[in-house]
C-alpha positions in Angstrom: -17.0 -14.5 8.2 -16.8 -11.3 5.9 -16.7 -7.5 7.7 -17.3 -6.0 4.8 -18.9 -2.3 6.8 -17.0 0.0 8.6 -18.4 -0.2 12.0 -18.4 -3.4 11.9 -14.5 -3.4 11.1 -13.7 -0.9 13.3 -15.2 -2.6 16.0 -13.4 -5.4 15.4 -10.1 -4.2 14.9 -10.0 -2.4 18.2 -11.6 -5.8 20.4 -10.6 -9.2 18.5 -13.6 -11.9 19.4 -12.0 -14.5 21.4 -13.5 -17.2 19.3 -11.3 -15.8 16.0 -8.4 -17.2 15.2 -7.5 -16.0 12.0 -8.1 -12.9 9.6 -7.5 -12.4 6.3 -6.8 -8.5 5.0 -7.1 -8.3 1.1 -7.6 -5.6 -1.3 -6.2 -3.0 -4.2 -5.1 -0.3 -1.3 -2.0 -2.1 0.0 -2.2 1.2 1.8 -5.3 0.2 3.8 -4.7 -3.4 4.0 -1.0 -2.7 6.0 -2.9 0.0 8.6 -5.4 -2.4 9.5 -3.1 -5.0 10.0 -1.1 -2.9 11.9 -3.9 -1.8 13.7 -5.3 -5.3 14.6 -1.3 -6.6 15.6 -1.1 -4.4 18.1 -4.5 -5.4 20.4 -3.3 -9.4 19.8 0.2 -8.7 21.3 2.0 -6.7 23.1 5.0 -6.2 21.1 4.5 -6.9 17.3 8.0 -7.0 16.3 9.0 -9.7 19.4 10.9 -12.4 17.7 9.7 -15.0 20.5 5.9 -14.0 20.4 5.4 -13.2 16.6 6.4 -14.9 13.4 6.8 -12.9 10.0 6.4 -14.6 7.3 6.2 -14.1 3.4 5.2 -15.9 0.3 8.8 -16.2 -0.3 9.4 -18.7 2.7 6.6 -20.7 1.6 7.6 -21.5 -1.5 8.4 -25.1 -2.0 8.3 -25.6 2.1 4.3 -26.6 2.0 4.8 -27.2 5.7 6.3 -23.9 7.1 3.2 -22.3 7.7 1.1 -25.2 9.6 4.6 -25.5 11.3 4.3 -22.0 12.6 1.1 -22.3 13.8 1.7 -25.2 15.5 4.4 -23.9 17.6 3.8 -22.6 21.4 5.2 -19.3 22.3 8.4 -19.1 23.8 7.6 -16.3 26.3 4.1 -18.5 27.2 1.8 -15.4 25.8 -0.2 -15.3 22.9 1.6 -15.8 19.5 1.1 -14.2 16.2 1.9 -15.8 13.4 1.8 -12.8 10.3 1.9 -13.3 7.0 2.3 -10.7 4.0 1.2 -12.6 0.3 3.1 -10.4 -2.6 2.1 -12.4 -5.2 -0.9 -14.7 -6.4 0.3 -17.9 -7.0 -2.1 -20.6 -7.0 0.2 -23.3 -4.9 0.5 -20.6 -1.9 -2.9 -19.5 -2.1 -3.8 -23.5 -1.3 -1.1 -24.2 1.0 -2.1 -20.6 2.6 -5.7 -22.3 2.5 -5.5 -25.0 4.0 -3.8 -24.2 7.0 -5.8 -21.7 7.9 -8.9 -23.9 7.7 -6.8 -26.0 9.7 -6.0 -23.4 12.5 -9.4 -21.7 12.5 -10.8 -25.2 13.5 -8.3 -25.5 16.1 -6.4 -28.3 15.3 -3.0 -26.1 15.4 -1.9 -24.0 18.4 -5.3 -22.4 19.6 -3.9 -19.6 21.2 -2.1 -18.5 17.9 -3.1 -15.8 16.0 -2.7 -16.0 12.0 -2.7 -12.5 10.2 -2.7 -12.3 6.5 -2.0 -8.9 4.2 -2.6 -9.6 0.7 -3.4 -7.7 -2.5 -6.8 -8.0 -4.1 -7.5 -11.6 -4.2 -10.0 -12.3 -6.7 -13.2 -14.6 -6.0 -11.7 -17.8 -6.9 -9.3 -17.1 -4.3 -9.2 -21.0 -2.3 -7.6 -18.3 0.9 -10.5 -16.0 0.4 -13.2 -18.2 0.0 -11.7 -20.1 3.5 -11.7 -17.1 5.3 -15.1 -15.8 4.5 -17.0 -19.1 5.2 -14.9 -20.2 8.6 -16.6 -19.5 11.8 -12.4 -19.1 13.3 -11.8 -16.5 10.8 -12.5 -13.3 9.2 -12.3 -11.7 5.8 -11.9 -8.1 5.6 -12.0 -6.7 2.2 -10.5 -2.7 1.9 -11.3 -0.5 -0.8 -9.7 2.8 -1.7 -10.8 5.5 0.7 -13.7 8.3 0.5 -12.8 11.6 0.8 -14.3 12.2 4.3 -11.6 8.8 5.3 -8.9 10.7 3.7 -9.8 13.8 5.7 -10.1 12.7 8.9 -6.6 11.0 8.4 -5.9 14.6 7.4 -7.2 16.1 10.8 -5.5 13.6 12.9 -2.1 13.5 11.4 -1.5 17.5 11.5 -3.3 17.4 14.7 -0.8 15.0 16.0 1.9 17.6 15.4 -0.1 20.9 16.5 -0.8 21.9 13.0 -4.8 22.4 11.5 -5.9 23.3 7.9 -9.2 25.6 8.3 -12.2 23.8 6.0 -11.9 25.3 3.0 -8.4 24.5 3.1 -8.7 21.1 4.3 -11.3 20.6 1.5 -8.6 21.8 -1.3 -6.3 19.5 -0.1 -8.5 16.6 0.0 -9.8 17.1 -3.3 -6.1 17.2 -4.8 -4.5 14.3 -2.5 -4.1 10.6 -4.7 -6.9 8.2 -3.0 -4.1 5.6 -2.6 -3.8 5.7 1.6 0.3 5.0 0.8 0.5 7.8 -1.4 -1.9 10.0 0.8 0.4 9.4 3.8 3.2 10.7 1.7 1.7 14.0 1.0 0.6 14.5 4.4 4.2 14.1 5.7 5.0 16.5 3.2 2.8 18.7 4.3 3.3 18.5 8.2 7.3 19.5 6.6 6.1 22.4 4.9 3.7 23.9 7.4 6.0 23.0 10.0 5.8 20.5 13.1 4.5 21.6 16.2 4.0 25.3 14.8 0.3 25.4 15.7 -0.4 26.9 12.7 -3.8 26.8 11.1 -3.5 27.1 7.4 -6.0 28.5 4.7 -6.4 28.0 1.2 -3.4 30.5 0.2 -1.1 28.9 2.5 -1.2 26.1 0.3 -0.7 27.9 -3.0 3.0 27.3 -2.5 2.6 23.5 -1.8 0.3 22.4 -4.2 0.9 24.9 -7.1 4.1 23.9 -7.6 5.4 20.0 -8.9 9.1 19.1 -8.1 10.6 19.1 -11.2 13.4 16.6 -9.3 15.3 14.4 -11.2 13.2 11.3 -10.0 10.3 12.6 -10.5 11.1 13.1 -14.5 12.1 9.7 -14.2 9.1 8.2 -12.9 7.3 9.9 -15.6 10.1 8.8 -18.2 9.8 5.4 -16.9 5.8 5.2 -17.3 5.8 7.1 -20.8 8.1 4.3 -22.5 11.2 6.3 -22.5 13.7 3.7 -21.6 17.1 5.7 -22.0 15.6 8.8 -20.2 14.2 7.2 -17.4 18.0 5.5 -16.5 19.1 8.8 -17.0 16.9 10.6 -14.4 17.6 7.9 -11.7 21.3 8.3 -12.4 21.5 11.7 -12.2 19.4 11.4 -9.0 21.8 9.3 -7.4 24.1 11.5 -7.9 22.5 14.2 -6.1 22.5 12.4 -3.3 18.8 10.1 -4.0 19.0 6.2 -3.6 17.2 3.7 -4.6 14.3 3.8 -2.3 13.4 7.0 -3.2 13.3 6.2 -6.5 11.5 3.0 -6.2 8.9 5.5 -3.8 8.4 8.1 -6.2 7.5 4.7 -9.2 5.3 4.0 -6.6 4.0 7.8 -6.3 3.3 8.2 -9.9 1.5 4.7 -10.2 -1.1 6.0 -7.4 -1.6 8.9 -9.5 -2.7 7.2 -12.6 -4.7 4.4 -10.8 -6.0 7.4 -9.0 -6.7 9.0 -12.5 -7.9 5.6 -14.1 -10.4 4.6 -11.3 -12.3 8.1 -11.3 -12.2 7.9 -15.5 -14.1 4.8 -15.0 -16.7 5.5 -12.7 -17.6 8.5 -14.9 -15.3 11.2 -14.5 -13.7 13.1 -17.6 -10.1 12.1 -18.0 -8.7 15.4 -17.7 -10.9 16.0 -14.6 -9.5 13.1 -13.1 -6.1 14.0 -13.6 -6.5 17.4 -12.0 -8.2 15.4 -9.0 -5.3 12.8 -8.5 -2.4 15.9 -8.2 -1.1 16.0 -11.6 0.5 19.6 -12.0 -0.6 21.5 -15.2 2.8 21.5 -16.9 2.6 17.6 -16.9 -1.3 17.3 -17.6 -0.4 16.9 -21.1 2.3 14.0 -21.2 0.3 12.2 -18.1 -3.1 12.2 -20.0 -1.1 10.4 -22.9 0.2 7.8 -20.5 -3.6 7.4 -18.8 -5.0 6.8 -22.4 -2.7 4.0 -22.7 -2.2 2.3 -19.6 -5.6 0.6 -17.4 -6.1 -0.3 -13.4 -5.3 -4.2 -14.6 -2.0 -3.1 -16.1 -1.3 -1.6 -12.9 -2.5 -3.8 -10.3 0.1 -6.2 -12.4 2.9 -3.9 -11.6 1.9 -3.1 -8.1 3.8 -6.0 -6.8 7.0 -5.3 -8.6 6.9 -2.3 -7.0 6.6 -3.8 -3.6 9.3 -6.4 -4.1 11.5 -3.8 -5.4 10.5 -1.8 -2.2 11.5 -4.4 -0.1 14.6 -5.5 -2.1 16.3 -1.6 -1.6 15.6 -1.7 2.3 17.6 -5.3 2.2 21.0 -4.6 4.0 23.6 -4.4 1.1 21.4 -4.3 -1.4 22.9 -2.6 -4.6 19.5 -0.7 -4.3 20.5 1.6 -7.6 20.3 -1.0 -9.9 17.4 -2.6 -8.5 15.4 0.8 -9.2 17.0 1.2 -12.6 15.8 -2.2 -13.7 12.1 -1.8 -12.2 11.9 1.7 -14.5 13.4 -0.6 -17.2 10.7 -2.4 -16.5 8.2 -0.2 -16.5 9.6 1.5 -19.8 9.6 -1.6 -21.7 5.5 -2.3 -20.5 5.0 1.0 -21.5 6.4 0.7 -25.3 4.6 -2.6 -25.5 1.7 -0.7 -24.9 2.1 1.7 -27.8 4.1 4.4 -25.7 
């Protein structure tokens, strides 16, 4: 079954049907597709992060173990409640997508545990997706496609994040921000959080347009963000440079790999209004890029496209992941995703 409307989402993602066993979360907006499944883990058990209740899974321990997922499902809770079996798919290979399949065609017909729960996040599985297909033709289960969010979505996350911490932006500030905020809900959240900073939490301050001048009109020129750009323009030794000298101001690796991940929601930001009509330079300005780097980012935009990106999206996520890993030598594993990066970017003529 596909909820492919809002309501209809919504609706589901705050009262589960009983008869559902399984939903599948896909899309571009990793962003979107992690806060619904949040969202929806949180009515199916009472504790999401119980070890005894809920299973987290990736693609990772699935590889070359065809039976650890039917396995999962299979099992009884510990605690005798409901369990929750989640997984997260980082990549797109065709064996997992079967495997993944499968069992859920399995589980959604109740032949497993019936009173598990299987959750899947994944990136934007195309059509001949087996998982996709499965979950949108299974009575047991439900597809939900996400998309990058309108601007009135990105506002009212606007409204109820600063309202959370007793701070408002009058409309025509609120419409200035929106208009200049990347589309990507990851990246959104980001700038919010900066923003709640700047304005200060719980100050009950309600800001205008020229209370943002100071925000928005200026672009850290921090040493990661030079890198990011270095990194995406195909300059390989200035790029290591940046992150160095980052780290030695006191900025690891997750920052780094963050503000990679920062810049690449700016240009799919930039790319994806290009295409549905927008002029390029237009789009830029829309997506946050600060005048003194319109120039070098519009070079990079002519150069790059959404299917170079959505190739590097999950190199970005793995590399995420990798730096949060206790005792991971997270500098190096930034350093080589901006060598990465660097060496796409000079393939592509950078």
């Amino acid at each position: 079954m596909i909820l492919s409307k809002r309501p209809d989402i919504e609706r589901f993602l705050a009262r589960p049907e009983v008869g559902i066993r399984a939903a599948l979360i896909y899309g571009r907006d990793m962003g979107v597709v992690h806060d619904r499944a949040v969202s929806l883990a949180a009515k199916l058990v009472k504790d999401p992060n119980d070890p005894f209740d809920v299973s987290q899974l990736t693609d990772g321990d699935l590889d070359g173990d065809g039976a650890r997922l039917e396995g999962e499902l299979a099992a009884q809770s510990l605690m005798g409640g409901r369990r929750l079996v989640r997984l997260r798919l980082a990549s797109e290979k065709a064996a997992i997508d079967k495997q993944c399949a499968e069992a859920l065609t399995r589980h959604a017909a109740g032949e497993l545990n019936p009173d598990a729960f299987l959750l899947i996040e994944a990136g934007n599985l195309g059509r001949e997706s087996g998982l996709r297909k499965a979950a949108e033709k299974l009575a047991g289960a439900v597809a939900i496609p996400c998309y990058e969010d309108e601007p009135g979505d990105v506002a009212r996350m606007v409204r109820e994040s600063l309202a959370a911490e007793n701070i408002s932006l009058n409309t025509d500030a609120l419409g200035l921000f929106v208009a200049r905020m990347p589309k990507e809900r990851g990246v959104a959240r980001q700038e919010i959080e900066r923003l709640i900073l700047f304005l200060g939490p719980g100050s009950g301050v309600t800001a205008g347009p020229a209370d943002l001048e100071a925000f928005m009109g200026v672009e850290p020129e921090a040493s990661l963000s030079d890198a990011a750009a270095d990194a995406f323009g195909g300059r390989l030794a200035e790029a290591q440079a940046g992150l160095r000298r980052a780290r030695a101001e006191g900025e690891g690796g997750p920052a780094a790999v963050r503000a990679i991940g920062m810049y690449l929601g700016r240009l799919r930001r930039t790319l994806t209004l290009a295409h549905n009509g927008a002029g390029l330079a237009e789009a830029a300005k829309a997506s946050g890029v600060f005048w003194k780097q319109e120039r070098e980012f519009l070079r990079q935009a002519r150069s790059w496209t959404l299917s170079d990106l959505d190739r590097l999206q999950p190199d970005v996520l793995a590399a995420d992941k990798a730096c949060k890993t206790a005792g991971s030598p997270d500098g190096l594993i930034s350093e080589r995703l901006a060598l990465q990066i660097a060496g796409r970017a000079r393939r592509l003529g950078l």
